[in-house]
C-alpha positions in Angstrom: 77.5 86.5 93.9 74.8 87.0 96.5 72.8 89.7 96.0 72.7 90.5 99.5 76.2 91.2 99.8 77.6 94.7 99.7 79.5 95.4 96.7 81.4 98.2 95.4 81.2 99.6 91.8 84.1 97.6 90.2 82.3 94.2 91.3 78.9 95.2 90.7 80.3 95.6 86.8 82.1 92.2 86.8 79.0 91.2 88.2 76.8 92.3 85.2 79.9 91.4 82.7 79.8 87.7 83.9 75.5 87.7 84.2 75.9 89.0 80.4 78.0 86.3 79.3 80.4 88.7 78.4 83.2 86.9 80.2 83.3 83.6 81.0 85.8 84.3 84.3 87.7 87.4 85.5 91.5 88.3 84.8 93.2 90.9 85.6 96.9 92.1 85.5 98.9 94.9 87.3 101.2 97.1 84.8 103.7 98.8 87.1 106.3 101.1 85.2 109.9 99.5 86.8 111.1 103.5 86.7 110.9 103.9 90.4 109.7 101.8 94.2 106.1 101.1 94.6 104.4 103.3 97.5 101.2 103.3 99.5 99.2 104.2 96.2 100.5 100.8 94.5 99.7 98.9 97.5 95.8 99.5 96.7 96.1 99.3 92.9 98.1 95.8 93.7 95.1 94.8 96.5 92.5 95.8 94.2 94.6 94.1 91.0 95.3 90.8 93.1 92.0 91.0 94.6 89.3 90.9 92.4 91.1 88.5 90.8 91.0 86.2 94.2 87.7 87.3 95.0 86.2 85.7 91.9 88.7 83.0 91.5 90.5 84.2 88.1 93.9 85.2 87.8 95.8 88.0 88.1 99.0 89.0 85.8 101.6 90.9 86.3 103.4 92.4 83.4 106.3 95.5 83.6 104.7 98.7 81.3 108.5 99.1 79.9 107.9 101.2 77.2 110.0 104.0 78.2 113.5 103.0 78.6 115.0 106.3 79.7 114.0 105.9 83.2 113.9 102.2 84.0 116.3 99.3 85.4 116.1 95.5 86.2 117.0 97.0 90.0 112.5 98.5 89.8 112.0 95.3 88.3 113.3 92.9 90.7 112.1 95.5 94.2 108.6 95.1 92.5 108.1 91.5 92.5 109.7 91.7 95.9 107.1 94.4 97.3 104.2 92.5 95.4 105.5 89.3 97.2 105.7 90.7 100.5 102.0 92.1 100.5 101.2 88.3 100.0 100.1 87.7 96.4 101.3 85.7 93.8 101.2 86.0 89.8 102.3 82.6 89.8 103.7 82.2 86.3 101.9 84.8 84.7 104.8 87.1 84.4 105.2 89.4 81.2 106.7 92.5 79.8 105.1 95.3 77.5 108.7 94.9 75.4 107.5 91.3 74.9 104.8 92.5 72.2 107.2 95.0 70.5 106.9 93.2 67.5 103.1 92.2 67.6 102.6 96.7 68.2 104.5 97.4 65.2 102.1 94.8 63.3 99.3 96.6 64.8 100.8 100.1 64.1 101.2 98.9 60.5 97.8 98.0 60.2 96.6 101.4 61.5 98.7 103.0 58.6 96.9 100.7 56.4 93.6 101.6 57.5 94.3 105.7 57.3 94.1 105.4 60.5 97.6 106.7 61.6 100.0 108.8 60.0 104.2 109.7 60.8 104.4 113.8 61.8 106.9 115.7 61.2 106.0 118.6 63.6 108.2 119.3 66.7 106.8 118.3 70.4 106.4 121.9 71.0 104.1 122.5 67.5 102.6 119.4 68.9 101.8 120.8 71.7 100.7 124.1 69.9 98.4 122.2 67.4 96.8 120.3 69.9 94.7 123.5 70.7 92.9 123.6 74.8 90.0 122.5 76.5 88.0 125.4 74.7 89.9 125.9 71.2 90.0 123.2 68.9 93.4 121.8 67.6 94.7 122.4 63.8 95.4 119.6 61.4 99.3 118.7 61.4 100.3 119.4 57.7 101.7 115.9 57.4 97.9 114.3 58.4 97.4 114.0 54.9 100.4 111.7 54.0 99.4 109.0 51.6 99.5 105.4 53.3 102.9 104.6 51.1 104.4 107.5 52.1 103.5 106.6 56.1 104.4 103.1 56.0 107.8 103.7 54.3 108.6 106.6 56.7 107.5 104.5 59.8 109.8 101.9 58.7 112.3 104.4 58.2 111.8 105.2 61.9 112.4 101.6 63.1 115.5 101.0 61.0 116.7 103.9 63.1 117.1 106.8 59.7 115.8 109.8 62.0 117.5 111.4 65.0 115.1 111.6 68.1 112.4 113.7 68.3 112.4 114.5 64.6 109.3 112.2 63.6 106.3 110.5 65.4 103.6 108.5 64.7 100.2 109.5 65.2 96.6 108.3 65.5 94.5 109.9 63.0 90.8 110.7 65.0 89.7 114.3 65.6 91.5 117.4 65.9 88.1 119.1 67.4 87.3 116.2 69.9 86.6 117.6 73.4 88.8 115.2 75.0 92.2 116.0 74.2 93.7 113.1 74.4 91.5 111.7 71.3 93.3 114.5 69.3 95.7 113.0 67.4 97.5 111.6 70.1 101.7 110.0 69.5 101.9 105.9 69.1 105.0 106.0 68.8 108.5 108.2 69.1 111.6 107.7 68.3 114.3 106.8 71.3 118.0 105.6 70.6 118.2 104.4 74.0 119.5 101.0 75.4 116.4 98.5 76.9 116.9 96.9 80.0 115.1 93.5 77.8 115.7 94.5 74.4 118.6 95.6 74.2 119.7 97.7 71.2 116.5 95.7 69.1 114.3 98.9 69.2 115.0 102.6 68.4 111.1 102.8 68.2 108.6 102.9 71.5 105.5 102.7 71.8 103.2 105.2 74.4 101.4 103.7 77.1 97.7 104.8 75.7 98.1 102.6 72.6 100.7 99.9 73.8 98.4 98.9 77.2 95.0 98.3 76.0 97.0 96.1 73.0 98.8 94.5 75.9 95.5 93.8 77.6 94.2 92.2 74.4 97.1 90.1 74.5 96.7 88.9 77.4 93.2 88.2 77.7 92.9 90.3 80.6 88.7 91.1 81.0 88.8 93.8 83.5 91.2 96.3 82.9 91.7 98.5 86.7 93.3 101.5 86.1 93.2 104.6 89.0 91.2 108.0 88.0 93.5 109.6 86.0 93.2 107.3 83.2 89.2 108.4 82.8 89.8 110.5 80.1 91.9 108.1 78.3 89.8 105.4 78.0 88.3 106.4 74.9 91.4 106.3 73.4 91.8 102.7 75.4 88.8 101.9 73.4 89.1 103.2 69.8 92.9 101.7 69.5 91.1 98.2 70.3 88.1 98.8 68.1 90.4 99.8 64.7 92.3 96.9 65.3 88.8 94.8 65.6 90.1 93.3 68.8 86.8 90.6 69.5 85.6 90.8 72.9 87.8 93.2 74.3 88.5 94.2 77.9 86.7 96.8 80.0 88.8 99.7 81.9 87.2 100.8 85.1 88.7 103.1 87.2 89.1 104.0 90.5 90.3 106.8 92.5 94.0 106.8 93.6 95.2 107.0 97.0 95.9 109.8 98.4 96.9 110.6 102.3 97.6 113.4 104.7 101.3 114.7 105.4 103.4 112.8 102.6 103.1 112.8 98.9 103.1 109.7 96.6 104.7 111.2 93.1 107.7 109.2 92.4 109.4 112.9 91.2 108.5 114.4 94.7 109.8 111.1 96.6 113.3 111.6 94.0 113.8 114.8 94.9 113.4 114.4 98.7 116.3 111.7 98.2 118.3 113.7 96.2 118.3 116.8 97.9 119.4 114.5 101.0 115.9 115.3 103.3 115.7 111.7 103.7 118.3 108.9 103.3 117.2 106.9 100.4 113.6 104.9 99.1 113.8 102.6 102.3 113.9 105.7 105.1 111.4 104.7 107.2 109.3 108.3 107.2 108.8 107.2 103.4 105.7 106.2 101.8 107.4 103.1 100.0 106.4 99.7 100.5 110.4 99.4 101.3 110.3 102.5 103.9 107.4 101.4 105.4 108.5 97.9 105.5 111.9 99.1 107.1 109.7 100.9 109.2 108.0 98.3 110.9 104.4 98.1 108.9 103.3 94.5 108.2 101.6 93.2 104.8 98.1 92.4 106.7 98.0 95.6 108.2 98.2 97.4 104.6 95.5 95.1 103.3 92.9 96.2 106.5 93.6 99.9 105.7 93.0 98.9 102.2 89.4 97.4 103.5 88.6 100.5 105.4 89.0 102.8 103.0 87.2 101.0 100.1 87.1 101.3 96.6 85.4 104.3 94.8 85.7 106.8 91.9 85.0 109.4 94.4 88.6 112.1 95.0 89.7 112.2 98.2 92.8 112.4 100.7 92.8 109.9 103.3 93.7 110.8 107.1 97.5 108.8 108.0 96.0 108.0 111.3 93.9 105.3 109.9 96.8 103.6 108.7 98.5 104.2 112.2 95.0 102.2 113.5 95.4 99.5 111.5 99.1 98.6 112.2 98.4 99.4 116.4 95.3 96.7 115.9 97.8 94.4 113.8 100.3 94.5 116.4 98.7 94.4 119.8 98.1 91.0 120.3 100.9 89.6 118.5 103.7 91.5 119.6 105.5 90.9 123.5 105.5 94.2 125.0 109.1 95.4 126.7 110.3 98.1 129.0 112.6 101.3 127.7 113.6 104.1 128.8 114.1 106.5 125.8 115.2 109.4 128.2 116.9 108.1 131.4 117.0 109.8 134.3 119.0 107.8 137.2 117.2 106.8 140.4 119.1 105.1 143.4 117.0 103.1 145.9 119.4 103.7 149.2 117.8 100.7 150.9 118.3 97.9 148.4 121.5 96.3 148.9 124.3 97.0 147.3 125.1 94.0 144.0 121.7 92.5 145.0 119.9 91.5 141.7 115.9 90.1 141.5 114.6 88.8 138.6 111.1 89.4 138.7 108.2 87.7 136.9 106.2 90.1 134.2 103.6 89.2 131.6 105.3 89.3 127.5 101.4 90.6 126.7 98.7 91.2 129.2 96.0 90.5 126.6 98.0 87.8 124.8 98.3 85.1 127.6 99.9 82.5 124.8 102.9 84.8 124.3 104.4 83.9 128.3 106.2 85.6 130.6 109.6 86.8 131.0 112.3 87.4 133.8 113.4 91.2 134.3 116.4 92.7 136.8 115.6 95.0 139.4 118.5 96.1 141.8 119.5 99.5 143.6 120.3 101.6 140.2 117.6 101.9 138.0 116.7 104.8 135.3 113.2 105.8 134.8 112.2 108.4 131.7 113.1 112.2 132.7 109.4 113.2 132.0 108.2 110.8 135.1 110.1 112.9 137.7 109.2 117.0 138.6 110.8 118.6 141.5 108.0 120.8 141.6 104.6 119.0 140.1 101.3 120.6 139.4 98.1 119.0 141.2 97.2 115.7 140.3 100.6 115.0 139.1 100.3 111.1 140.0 104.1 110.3 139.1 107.5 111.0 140.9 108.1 113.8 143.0 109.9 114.3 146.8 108.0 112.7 148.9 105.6 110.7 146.5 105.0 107.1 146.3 104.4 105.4 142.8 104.4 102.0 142.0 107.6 100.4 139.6 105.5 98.0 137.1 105.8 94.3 138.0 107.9 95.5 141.0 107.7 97.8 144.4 106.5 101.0 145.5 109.5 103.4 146.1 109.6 107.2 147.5 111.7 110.3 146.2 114.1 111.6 149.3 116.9 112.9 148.0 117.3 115.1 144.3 121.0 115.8 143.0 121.3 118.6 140.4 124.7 119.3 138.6 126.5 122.5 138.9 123.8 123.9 136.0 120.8 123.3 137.9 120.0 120.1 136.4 118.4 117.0 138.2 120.9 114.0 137.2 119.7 111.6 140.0 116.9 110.9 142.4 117.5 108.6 145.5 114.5 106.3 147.0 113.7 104.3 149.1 111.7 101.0 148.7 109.1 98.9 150.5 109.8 95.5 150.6 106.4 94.4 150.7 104.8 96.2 148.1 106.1 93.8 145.5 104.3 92.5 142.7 102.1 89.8 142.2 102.7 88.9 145.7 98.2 89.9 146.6 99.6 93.0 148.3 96.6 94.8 149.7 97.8 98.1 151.6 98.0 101.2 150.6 97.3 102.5 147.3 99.2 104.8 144.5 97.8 106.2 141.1 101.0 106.3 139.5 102.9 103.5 137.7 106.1 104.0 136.0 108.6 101.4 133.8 111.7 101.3 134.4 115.0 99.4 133.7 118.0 98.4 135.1 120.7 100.7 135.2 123.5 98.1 134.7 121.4 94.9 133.2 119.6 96.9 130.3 121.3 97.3 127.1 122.0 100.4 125.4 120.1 101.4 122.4 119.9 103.9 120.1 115.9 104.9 118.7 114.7 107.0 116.1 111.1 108.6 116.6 109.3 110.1 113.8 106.6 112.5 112.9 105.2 112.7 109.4 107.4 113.6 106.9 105.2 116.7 105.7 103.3 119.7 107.6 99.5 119.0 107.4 97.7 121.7 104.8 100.9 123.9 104.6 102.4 124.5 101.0 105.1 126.7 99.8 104.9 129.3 97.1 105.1 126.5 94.3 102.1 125.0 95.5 104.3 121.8 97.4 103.8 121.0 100.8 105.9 122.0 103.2 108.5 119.6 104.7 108.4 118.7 109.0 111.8 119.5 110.2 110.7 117.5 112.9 109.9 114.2 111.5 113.1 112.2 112.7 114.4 112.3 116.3 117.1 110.5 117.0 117.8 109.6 120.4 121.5 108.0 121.0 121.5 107.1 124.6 118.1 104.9 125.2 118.1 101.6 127.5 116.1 98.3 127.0 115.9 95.7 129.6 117.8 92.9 128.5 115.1 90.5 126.9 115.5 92.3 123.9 118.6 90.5 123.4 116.9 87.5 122.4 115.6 88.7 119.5 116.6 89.1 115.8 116.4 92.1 113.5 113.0 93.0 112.3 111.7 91.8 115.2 108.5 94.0 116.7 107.8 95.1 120.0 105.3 97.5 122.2 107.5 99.5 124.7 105.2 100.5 127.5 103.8 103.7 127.3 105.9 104.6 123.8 104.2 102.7 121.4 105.7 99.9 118.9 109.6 99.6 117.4 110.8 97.1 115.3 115.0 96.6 115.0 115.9 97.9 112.2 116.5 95.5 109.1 119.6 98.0 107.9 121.5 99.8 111.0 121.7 97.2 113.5 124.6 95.1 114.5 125.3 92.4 116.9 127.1 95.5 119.4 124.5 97.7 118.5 120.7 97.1 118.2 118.8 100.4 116.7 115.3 100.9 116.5 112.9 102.4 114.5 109.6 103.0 115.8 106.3 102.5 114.2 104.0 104.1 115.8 102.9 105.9 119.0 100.1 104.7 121.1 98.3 108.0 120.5 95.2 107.0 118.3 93.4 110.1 117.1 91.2 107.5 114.7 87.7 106.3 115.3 86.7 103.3 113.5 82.8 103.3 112.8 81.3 100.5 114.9 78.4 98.4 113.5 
């Protein structure tokens, strides 16, 4: 690469690996667990996975970490490949499974007995746990550590040809009880799990852990660079010796880098279960959730993802990114692509007395003012129109510049009209206004008189089609927590408004299909809710950008 081109940590050690001759070409592989939905935090390990492996021309695996049958099904499998898919990346026909090697790490676990290198314990999880010792005691020797490598390799096989009930046996590697990292004490290979496997059926009533079963997996594969997010630092040792007992030649390097983390949601698959099942949200694909399927529901596009990916970056540094630079990157995604509509989310009816009665205009208005490519469209105007409740006050403020009796504003793409007349119901409450219009104040026709700083949308009150729109907030309170140290859910983060109207365009258009409504910000028709009677809409995000990008 040229050395004048900015790199970031992981590519400045490919970089030396491949100067060194240490690797002829870069591969990669991304090792979801299919116990759960990807989220935000997958989306960069899958960009950064994917990535590299573009950005040096190598290849890129995918392979399912199914070691732990308890929690996993062929439905995380399959909602995987389809999120990794959607983002735009292919593994082409590099597809594998960890349950694929079983046989090949029960070989290796063999020849780790062989080498006194790992041992079967007899000691519960909990004396496990006990034994292990803390960050400033050292652990104690398990009193089966010293089994003879007869004795281990018998009991092991015992352990596959399923003798032992669960939990009564492990196997362990044999390394130092007194190591300052704890995970290089001792740590479980394997445990003993009479549980059906989504690939392997009833095969297995052994598993292997992740720590020794991925590095192996890695070997396998001939995967160079191994990506893994922070958490796995302290592991890597372990990452290391399993490959250097088994006198792996030319191994794979793990790098790691830090996780994702953002304001007002959370990213642990148990957090996003329990929301589910203690009903706060609807399912994995509510649109307030951080799943690739909620946010895809929700309206956010793959390119989008991959340009906040970009502006964060990659580095080993903890940190919580702000949700309004993802909010940026979809609003820049979407405002040139997307035709931008008319709604009225909260109607308020306005009667122009002067326009004749069953008269309808179709007037000429731009589908994207900064997009000339995506056309024009035709929109009704007549003598019953609703404008948004907020856009009218009996009594305004100073330098209130919309609707009030006696001010003129301007409809957009149409005519200046005038409050005369308010009707209240028998509670007080303004249900209609009545106008007046000027005839030759209409758009686009080089009027030059007078002039009015307000402009409102509006729709037809008869023409526009009835919707139904759900606005949301995030999904968690920003630096709140309860007393268990969790943050603290927003009651708030789903309005649903029932009675909305859309000028009649949006009849044209499918489901999933994404829009700007003036003034609100952009929807997309929801993939799950609508019908053919009934169009519902999610929306995306508002036009309120509290992100600055840095400008160079």
């Amino acid at each position: 690469m040229d050395s004048n081109v900015s790199r970031n940590f992981i590519e400045a050690f490919i970089d030396k690996d491949l100067e060194d001759g240490i690797y002829k070409n870069v591969h990669t592989r991304f090792p979801p667990e299919p116990n759960g939905y990807m989220h935000i935090g997958h989306a960069k390990a899958i960009c950064i996975d994917f990535g590299m492996a573009e950005k040096y021309k190598g290849k890129c695996n995918l392979r399912f970490d199914d070691t732990d049958p308890s929690g996993e099904d062929i439905e995380y499998v399959e909602a995987i490949k389809e999120d990794i898919k959607w983002l735009g990346y292919d593994w082409e026909d590099r597809l594998f499974y960890a349950s694929s090697y079983f046989q090949k790490l029960f070989e290796c676990a063999l020849e780790l007995i062989n080498k006194g290198k790992a041992y079967v314990c007899d000691l519960s999880p909990q004396e496990i746990k006990d034994y292990r010792g803390t960050i400033t005691e050292p652990g104690k020797d398990s009193p089966y550590r010293l089994r003879s490598i007869k004795e281990n390799l018998e009991l092991f096989q015992q352990m596959k040809d399923g003798a032992f009930e669960n939990g009564t046996r492990v196997l362990r590697a044999k390394i130092d009880m007194s190591s300052p990292n704890l995970n290089m004490r001792d740590p479980v290979l394997y445990r003993i799990q009479h549980t059906h496997h989504h690939t392997t059926g009833d095969d297995w009533c052994i598993y292997p852990l992740y720590d020794y079963a991925h590095p192996i997996s890695d070997a396998i594969e001939g995967i160079t660079h191994s990506l893994c997010s922070l958490e796995f630092e302290d592991h890597r040792p372990l990452y290391n010796w399993v490959l250097e007992h088994l006198e792996w030649e030319n191994p794979p390097r793990q790098i790691e880098f830090a996780r994702l983390e953002l304001t007002n949601t959370v990213t642990q698959k148990r957090k996003l279960r329990k929301l589910i099942e203690d009903g706060i949200v609807e399912g994995w694909d509510d649109p307030r959730m951080p799943t690739l399927r909620g946010l895809r529901r929700r309206g956010y596009t793959p390119e989008a993802i991959k340009k906040f990916m970009e502006l964060i970056g990659v580095s080993k540094s903890k940190s919580t990114v702000d949700s309004a630079m993802l909010e940026y990157c979809i609003r820049e995604d979407l405002k040139l692509k997307e035709p931008r509509l008319m709604a009225v989310l909260k109607p308020l009816k306005v009667v122009i007395t002067n326009y004749p009665e069953g008269q309808i205009e179709w007037l000429d208005a731009e589908n994207n003012q900064e997009n000339e490519a995506l056309g024009k469209r035709k929109i009704p105007f007549g003598r019953e129109l609703y404008i948004e409740r907020e856009d009218f006050l009996e009594d305004p403020p100073k330098k209130y510049f919309r609707l009030s009796p006696g001010k003129e504003v301007r409809l957009k793409y149409a005519y200046f009209i005038q409050c005369h007349e308010v009707i209240k119901d028998d509670n007080g409450v303004v249900v209609e206004i009545r106008c007046t219009y000027d005839p030759e104040t209409k758009s686009g026709t080089g009027f030059t008189g007078r002039k009015v700083k307000g402009t409102l949308h509006w729709v037809h009150a008869k023409e526009s089609v009835k919707t139904s729109i759900r606005l949301y907030d995030y999904l968690f309170k920003e630096e709140q927590a309860d007393s268990d140290g969790q943050a603290v859910f927003n009651s708030k983060s789903l309005e649903v408004l029932e009675t909305c109207y859309v000028e009649p365009s949006i009849k044209n258009y499918k489901v999933g299909k994404r829009f700007q409504f003036l003034r609100h910000g952009y929807f997309i028709i929801d993939t799950k809710d609508s019908s053919s009677s009934h169009i519902v809409l999610n929306q995306i995000v508002s036009l309120r950008n509290t992100y600055k990008p840095n400008k160079k």
